[in-house]
C-alpha positions as CSV (number, residue, x, y, z in Angstrom):
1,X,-1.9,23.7,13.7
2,X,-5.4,22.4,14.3
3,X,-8.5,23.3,12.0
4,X,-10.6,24.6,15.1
5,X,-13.9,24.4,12.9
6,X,-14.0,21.1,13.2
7,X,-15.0,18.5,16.2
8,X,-12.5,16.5,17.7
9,X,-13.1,12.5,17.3
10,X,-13.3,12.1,21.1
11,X,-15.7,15.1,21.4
12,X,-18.0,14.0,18.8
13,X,-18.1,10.3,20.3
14,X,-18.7,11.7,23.6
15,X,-21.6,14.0,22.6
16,X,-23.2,11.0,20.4
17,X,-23.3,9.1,23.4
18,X,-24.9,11.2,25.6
19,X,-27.6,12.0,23.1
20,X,-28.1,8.2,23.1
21,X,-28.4,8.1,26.8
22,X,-30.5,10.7,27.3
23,X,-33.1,9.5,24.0
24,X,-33.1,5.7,24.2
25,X,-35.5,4.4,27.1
26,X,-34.1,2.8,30.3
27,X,-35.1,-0.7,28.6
28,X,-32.2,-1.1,25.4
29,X,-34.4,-1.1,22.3
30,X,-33.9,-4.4,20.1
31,X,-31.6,-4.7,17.0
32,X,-33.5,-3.1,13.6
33,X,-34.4,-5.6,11.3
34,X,-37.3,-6.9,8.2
35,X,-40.2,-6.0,9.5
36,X,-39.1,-2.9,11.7
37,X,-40.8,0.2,11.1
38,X,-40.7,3.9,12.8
39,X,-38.9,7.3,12.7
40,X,-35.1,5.1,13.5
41,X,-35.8,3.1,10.6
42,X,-36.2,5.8,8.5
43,X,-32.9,7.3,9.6
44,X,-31.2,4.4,8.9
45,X,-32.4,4.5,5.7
46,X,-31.5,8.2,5.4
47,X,-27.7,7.5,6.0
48,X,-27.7,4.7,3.5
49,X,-29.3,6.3,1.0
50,X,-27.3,9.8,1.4
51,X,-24.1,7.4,1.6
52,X,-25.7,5.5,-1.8
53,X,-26.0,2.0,-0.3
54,X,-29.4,2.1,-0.4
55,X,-31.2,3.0,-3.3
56,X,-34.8,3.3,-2.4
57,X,-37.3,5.5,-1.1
58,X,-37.3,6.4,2.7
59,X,-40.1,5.1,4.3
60,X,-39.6,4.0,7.8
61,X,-40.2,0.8,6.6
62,X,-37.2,-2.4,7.3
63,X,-37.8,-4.0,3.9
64,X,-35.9,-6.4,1.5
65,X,-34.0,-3.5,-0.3
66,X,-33.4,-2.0,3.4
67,X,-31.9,-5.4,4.3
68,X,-29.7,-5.5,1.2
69,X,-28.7,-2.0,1.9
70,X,-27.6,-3.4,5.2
71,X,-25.7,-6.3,4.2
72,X,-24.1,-3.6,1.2
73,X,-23.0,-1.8,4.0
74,X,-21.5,-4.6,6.2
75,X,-19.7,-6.4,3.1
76,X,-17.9,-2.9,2.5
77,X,-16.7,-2.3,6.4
78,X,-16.0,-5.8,6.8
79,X,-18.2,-7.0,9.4
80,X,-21.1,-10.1,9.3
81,X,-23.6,-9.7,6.6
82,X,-26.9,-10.3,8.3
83,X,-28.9,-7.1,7.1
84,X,-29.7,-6.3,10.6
85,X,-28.8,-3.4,12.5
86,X,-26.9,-4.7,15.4
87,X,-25.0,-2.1,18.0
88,X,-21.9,-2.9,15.6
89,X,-23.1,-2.0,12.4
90,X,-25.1,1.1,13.9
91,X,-21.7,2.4,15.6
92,X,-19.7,1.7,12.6
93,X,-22.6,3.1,10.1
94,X,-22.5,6.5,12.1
95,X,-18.8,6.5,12.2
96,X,-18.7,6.2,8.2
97,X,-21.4,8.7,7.9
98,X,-20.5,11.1,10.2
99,X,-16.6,11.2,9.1
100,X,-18.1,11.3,4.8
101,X,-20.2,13.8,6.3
102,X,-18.0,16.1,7.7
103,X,-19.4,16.1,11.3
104,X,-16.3,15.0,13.0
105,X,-12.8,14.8,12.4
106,X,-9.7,12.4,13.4
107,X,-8.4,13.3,16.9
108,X,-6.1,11.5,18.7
109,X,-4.5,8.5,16.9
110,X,-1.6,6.6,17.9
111,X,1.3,7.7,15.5
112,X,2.3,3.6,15.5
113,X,-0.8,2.8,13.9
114,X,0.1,4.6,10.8
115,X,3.6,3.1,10.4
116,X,5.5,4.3,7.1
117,X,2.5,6.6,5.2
118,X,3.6,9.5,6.5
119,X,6.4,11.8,6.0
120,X,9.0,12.5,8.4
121,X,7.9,16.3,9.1
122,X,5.3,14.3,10.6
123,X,7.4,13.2,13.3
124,X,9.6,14.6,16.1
125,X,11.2,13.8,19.4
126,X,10.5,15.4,22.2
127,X,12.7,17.5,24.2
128,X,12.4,15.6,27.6
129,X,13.8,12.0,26.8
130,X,14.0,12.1,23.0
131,X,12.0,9.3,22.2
132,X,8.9,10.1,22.1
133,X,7.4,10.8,18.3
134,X,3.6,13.2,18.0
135,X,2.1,13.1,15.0
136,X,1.0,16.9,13.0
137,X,-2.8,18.0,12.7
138,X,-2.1,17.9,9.1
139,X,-2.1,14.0,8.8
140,X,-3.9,13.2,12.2
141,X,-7.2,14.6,10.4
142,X,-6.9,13.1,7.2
143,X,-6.4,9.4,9.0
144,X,-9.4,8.8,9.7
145,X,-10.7,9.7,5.9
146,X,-8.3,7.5,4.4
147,X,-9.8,4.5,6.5
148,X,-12.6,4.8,4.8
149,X,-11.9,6.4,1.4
150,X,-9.2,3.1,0.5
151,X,-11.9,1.0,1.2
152,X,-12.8,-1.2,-2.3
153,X,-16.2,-1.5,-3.2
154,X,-17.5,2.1,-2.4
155,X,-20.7,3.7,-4.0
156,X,-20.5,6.5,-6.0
157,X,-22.4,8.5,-3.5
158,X,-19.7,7.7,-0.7
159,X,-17.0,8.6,-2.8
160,X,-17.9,11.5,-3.7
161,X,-18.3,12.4,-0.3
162,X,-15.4,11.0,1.3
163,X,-13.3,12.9,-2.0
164,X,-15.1,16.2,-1.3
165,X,-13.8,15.9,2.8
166,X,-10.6,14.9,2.0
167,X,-10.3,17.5,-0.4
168,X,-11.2,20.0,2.0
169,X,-9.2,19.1,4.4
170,X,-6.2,19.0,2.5
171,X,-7.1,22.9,1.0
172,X,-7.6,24.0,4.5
173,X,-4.0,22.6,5.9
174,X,-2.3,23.6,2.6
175,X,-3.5,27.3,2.8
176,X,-2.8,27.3,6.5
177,X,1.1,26.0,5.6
178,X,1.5,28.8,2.8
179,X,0.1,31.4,5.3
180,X,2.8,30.1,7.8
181,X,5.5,30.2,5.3
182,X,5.1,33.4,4.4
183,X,5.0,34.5,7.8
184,X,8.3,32.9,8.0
185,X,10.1,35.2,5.3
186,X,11.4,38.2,4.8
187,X,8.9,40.7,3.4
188,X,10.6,40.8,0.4
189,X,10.7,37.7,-0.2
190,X,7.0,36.5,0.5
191,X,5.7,36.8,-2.8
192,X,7.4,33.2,-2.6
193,X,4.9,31.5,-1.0
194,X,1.9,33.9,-1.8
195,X,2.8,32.9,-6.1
196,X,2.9,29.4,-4.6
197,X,-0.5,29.6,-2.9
198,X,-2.0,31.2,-6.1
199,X,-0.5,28.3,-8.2
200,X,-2.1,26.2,-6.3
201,X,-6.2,27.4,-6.1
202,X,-5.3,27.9,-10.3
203,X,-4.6,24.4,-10.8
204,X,-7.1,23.0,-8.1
205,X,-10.0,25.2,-9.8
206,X,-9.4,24.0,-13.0
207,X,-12.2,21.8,-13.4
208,X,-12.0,21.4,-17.0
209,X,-8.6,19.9,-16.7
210,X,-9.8,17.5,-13.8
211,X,-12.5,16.5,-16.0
212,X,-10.6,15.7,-18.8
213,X,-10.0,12.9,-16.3
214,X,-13.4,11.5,-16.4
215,X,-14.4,8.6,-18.8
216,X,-17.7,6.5,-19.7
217,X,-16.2,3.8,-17.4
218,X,-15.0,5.9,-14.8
219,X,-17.1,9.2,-14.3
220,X,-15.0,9.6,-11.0
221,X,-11.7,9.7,-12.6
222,X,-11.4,14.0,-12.2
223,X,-12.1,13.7,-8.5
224,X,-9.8,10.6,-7.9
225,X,-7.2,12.2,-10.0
226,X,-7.8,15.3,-7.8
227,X,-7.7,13.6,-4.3
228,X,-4.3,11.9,-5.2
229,X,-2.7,15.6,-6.2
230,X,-3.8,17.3,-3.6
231,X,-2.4,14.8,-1.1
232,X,0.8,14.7,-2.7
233,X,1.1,18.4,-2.8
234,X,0.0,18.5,1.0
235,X,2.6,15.7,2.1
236,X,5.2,17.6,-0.4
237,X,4.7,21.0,1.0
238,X,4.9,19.7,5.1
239,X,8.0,18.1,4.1
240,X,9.2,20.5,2.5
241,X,8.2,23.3,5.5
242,X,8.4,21.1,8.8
243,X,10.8,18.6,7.6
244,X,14.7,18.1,8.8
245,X,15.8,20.8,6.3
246,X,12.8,22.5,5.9
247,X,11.8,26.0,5.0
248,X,10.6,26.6,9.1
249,X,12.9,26.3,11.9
250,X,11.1,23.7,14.1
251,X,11.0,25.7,17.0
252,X,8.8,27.9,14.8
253,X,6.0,24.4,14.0
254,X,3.1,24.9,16.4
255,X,1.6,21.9,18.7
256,X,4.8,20.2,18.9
257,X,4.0,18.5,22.5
């Protein structure tokens, strides 16, 4: 069950890459720094100030608050603070941006490398030697947003955006597994899952609630308060579809290769 409007990881790195290839002169340009100036300064500065690490004017110019921007940014994805843009920090910079953007999607991860987050719906062995474990689009998407999102030290602007993605992510899965389970059962008994669904878009709407949430010290307390719901009622409702007793046979659960 994968959201097809969305590019897969692998996809969007290779289509970066050959942009880069086919843009960057046969000579490899030199690392931005203080005191570089152009039209790939600028979009630097465009990313860090749409991400809210930089909070200054976009001028194609590799100032002191540019630099600080820079080291911002390292500090928070853990690599050297030297406020210049080496291949590291630009590859990691476009991975944040593009991922808190919504340009790309997870694709692809190694079920080992998320260990015990997930529920067991999210796991099954294969038919040919029993051992072998895939890992549902549900959670496979999402991964690569909680990377980022569980990162301390995030600017507003980058949490808000990393919220808003994994929000609609989760909506898009969650309506997708309702539609399935109604599917799933008998006509009259689908009102089930369609009372269910409605529940749901009532109490994610309500953003008076959410906002009741929100204080002077934390003006993102709504939208955290929303993100951690809306997971647990996505992990809830896979378990309780896709899981060992679950609602859904699982010869029924698409893309289980």
């Amino acid at each position: 069950m994968k959201d097809s409007r969305t590019i897969p990881r692998w996809a969007a790195w290779c289509l970066v890459l050959a942009l880069v290839v086919c843009l960057l002169p046969a000579a490899a340009p030199a690392e931005l720094r203080r005191g570089s100036k152009g039209e790939e300064v600028r979009e630097l500065q465009t990313m860090l100030s749409e991400m809210g690490f930089l909070e200054d004017r976009v001028d194609g110019d590799y100032g002191r608050k540019t630099e600080a921007a820079v080291k911002r940014f390292q500090a928070f994805a853990g690599l050297k603070q030297t406020g210049r843009l080496d291949s590291k920090t630009e590859l990691t910079l476009m991975d944040c941006y593009f991922i808190a953007t919504g340009v790309m999607s997870g694709d692809g991860a190694d079920p080992e490398e998320l260990g015990e987050d997930l529920p067991d719906s999210c796991r099954w062995t294969t038919e040919i030697d029993g051992e072998g474990a895939a890992l549902c689009a549900r959670h496979l998407d999402v991964k690569y947003l909680w990377d980022w999102y569980f990162r301390p030290d995030k600017p507003e602007k980058l949490e808000r955006l990393l919220s808003g993605q994994l929000i609609a992510q989760w909506t898009w899965y969650i309506d997708a597994m309702y539609d399935h389970w109604e599917e799933n059962l008998p006509e009259d008994r689908q009102h089930i899952a369609l009372d269910e669904k409605e529940a749901f878009y009532k109490a994610l709407d309500d953003d008076a609630a959410w906002a009741e949430s929100d204080t002077k010290q934390n003006p993102l307390g709504g939208l955290q308060a929303k993100v951690v719901w809306i997971e647990a009622r996505g992990i809830d409702l896979c378990q309780a579809l896709y899981g060992p007793e679950g609602a859904i046979p699982p010869e029924e659960e698409d893309g289980e290769e």
